[in-house]
C-alpha positions as CSV (number, residue, x, y, z in Angstrom):
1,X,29.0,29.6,-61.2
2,X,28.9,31.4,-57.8
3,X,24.5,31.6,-58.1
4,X,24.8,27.7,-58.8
5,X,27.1,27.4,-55.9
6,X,24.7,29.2,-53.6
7,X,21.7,27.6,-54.5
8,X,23.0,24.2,-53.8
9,X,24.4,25.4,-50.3
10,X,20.4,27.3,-49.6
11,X,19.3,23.9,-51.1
12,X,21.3,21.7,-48.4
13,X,20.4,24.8,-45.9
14,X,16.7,23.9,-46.7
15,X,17.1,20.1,-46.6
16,X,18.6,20.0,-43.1
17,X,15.8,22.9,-41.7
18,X,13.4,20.3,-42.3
19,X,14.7,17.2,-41.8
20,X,15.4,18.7,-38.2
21,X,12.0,20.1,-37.8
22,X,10.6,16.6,-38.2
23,X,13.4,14.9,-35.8
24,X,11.6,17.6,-33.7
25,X,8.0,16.5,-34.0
26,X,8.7,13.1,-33.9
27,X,10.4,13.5,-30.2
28,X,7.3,15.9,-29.0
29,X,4.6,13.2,-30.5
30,X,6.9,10.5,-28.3
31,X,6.6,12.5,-25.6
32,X,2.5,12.2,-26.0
33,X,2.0,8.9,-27.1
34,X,0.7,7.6,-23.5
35,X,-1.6,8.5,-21.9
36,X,-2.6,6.3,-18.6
37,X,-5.6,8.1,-17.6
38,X,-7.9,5.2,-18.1
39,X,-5.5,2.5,-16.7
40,X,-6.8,0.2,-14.1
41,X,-5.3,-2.6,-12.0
42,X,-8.1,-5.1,-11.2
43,X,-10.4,-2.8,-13.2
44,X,-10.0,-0.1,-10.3
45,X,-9.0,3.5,-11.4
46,X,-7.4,6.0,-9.7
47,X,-9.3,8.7,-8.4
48,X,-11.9,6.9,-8.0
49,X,-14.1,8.1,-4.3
50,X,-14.3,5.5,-1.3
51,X,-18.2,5.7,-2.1
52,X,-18.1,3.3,-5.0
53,X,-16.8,0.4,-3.1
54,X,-18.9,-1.7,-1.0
55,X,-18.0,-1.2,2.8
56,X,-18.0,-4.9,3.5
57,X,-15.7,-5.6,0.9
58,X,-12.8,-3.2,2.3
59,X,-10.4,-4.9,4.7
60,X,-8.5,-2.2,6.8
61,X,-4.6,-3.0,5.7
62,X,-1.5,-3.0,7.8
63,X,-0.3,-0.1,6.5
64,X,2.1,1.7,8.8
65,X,2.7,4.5,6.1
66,X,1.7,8.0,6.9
67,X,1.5,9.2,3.5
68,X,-1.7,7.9,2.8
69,X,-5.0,8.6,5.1
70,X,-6.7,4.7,4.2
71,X,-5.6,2.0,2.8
72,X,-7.6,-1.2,2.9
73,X,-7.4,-4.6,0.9
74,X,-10.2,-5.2,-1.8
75,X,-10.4,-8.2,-4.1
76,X,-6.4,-8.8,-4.5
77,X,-5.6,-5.2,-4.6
78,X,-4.5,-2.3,-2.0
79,X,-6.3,0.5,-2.4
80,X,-4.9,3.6,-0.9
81,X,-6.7,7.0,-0.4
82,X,-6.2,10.4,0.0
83,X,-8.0,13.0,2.4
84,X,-10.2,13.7,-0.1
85,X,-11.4,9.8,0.4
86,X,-10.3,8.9,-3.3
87,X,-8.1,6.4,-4.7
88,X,-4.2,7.5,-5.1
89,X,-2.4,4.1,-5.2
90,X,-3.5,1.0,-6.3
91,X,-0.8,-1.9,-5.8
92,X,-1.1,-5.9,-6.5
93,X,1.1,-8.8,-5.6
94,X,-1.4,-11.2,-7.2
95,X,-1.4,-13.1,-10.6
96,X,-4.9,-13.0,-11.0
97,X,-4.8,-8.9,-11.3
98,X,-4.4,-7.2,-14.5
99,X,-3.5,-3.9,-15.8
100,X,-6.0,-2.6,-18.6
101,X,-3.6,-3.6,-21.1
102,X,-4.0,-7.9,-19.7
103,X,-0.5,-7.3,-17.6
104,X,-0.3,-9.5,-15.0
105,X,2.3,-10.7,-11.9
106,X,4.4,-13.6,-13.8
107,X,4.5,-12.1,-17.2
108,X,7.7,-10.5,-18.6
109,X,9.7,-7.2,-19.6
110,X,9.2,-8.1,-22.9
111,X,5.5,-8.9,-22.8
112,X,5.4,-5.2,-20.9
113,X,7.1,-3.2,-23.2
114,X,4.8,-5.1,-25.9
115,X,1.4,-3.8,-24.5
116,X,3.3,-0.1,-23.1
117,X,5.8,0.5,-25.6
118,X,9.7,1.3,-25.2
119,X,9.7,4.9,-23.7
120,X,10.0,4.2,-20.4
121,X,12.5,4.7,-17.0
122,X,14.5,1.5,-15.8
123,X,16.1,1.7,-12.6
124,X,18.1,-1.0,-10.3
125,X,16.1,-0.7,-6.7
126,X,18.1,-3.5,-5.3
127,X,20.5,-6.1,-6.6
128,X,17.8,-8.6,-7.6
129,X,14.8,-6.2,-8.2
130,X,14.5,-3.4,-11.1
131,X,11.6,-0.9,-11.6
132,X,10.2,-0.2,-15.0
133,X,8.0,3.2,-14.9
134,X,5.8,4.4,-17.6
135,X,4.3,8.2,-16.8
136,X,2.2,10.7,-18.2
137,X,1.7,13.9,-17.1
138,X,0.0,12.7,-13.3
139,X,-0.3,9.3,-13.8
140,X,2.8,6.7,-13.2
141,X,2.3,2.5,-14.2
142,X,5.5,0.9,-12.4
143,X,6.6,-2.9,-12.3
144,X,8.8,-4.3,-9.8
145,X,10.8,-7.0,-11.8
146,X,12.9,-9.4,-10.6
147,X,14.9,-11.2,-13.6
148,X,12.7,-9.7,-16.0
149,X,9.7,-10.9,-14.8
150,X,6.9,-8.9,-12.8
151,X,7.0,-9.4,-9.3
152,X,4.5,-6.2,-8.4
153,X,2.6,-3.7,-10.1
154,X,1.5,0.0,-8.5
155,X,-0.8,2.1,-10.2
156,X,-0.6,5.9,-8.4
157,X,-1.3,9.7,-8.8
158,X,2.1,11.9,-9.2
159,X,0.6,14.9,-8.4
């Protein structure tokens, strides 16, 4: 009787190891499932050098922000670079600008989570405006919502 006993209890023992293993793997493969290293906003990815744009087509932009060394306006986007000349920040206002995954100004949380999935960061920024953040390991996709429909979109380097 006592064997039997023990054998059910390294049975339950065994049971529990692995369900917990997989709760463990299926958190770590969460963790991985996005990857935004070939996101684009308008096409444009980051890191990309000042060299591939056409000169003529870069408006210098009233930025006042010393965290960046350029940024100018090109085809409905702001482009913002680095001292290294490359693209850290791209940022849209316009409806006509889509991420790679067909997100675009106007559309909503719902149709975002849709294309980026659910494992993302929600904050309140103001009273009227909330910021939904998706991130990989340098790269972060945020939307500026107001009402649960996208108001901006930046595309930027974290590291």
């Amino acid at each position: 009787m006592k064997k039997r006993w023990m054998t059910y209890v390294a049975c339950l023992l065994c049971i529990l190891g692995l369900f917990s293993l997989q709760l463990y793997f299926q958190a770590e493969s969460k963790e991985g499932i996005l990857d935004l290293s070939d996101e684009s906003l308008n096409q444009i990815q980051l890191l990309t050098p000042i060299t591939e744009f056409e000169p003529s087509k870069l408006i210098i932009a009233n930025d006042t922000s010393s965290e960046f060394t350029h940024t100018f306006e090109h085809e409905q986007v702001l482009l913002s670079f680095d001292s290294s000349n490359q693209v850290v920040q791209i940022t849209s206002l316009n409806p006509e600008v889509k991420t790679s995954k067909g997100i675009s100004i106007g559309d909503s949380l719902v149709d975002v989570i849709d294309q980026y999935g659910e494992v993302y960061e929600k904050k309140d920024e103001e009273p009227y405006i909330q910021k939904v953040s998706y991130r990989d390991k340098q790269i972060e996709l945020t939307f500026y919502l107001t009402n649960d429909i996208v108001e901006e979109m930046k595309l930027y380097v974290t590291q």
